[in-house]
C-alpha positions in Angstrom: -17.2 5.0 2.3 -18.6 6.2 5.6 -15.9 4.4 7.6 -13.0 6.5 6.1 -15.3 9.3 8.5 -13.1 7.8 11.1 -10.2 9.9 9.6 -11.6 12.5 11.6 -11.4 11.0 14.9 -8.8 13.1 16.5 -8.0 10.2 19.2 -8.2 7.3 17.5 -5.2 5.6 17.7 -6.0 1.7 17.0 -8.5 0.4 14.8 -9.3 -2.9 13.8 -12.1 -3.6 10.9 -13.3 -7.0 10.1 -14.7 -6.6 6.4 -14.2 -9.9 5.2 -17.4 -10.9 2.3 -18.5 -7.3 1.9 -18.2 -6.6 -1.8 -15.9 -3.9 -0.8 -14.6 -3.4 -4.1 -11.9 -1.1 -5.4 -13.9 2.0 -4.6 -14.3 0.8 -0.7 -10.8 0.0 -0.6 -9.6 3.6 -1.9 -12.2 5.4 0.3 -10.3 3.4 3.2 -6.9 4.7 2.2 -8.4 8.3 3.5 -7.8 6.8 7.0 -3.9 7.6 6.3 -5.3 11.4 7.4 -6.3 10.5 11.2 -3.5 11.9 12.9 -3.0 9.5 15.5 -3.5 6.4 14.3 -0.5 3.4 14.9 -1.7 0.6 14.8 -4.6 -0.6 11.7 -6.1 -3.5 10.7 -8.3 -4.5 7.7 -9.6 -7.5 7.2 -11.0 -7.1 3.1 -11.0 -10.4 2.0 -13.7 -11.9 -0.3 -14.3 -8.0 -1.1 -12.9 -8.0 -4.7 -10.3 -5.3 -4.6 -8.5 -5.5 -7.2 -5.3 -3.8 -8.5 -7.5 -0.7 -8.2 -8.0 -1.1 -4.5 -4.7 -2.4 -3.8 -3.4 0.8 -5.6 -5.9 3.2 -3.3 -4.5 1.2 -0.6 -0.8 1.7 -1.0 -1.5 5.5 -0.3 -1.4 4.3 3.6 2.3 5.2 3.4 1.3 8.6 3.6 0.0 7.9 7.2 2.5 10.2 9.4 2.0 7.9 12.8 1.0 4.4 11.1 3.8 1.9 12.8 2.0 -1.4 12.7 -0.2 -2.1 9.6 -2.2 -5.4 8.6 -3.6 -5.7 5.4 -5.6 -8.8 5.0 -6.8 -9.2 0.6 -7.0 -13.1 0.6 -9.1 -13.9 -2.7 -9.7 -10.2 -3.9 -8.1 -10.1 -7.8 -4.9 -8.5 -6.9 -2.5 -8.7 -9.5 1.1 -7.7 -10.4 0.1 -4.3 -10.5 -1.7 -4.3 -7.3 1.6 -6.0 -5.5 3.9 -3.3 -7.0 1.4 -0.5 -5.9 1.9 -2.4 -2.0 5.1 -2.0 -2.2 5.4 1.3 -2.0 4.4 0.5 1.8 8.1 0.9 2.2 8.5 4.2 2.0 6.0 4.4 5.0 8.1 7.3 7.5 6.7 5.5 10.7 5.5 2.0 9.5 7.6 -0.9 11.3 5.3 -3.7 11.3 3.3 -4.7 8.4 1.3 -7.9 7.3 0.5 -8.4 3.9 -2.0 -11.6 3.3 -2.7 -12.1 -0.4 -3.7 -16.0 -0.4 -5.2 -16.8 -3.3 -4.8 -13.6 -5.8 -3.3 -13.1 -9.0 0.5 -12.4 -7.4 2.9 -12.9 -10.4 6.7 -13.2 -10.6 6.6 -9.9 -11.3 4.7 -8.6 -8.1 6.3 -11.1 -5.9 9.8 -9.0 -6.8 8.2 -5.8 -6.2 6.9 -7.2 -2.8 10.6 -8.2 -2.0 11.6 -4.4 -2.1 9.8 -4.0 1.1 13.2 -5.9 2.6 14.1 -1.9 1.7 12.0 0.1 4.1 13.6 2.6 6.5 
């Protein structure tokens, strides 16, 4: 939760975090999603996987579309429980007003029929 303190950061504009084996959990993962208030961040990476996020943290998560200046995103949740619900919460990424790169690694989840056709609406975004 201290990390999503970097929301503050009035100049931070690319941040990388390499979280991989953490036991981030669901409640990590949401705290993260505050990051979408740093005003100038483009460009963010988070490397979660083997944290046990869930459909819970994917759904905290998803609220990164709200980032104003996010263009390039990278979301890696290899092995972390996500579901179909948690792929149908990610793609709401699409409605992301700035985002123009995204990577979305979910080897070895829980990714249904159902959330792979929510994760092919993303072929929708602006």
């Amino acid at each position: 939760r201290a990390l999503s303190l970097l929301k503050d950061a009035p100049s931070l504009h690319t941040l990388t975090l390499w979280l991989n084996n953490n036991n981030v959990g669901g409640d990590g993962a949401r705290a993260l999603s505050l990051l979408k208030d740093a005003p100038s961040l483009h460009t963010l990476e988070l490397w979660l996987n083997n944290n046990n996020v869930g459909d819970d943290g994917a759904r905290g998560l998803s609220l990164l579309k709200d980032a104003p200046s996010l263009h390039t995103l990278e979301l890696w949740l290899n092995n972390n429980n996500v579901g179909d619900d948690g792929a149908r919460a990610l793609s709401l990424l699409k409605d992301a007003p700035s985002l123009h790169t995204l990577a979305l690694v979910l080897n070895d989840n829980n990714v249904g029929g159902d959330g792979a056709r929510a994760l092919s609406l993303l072929k929708d975004a602006p």
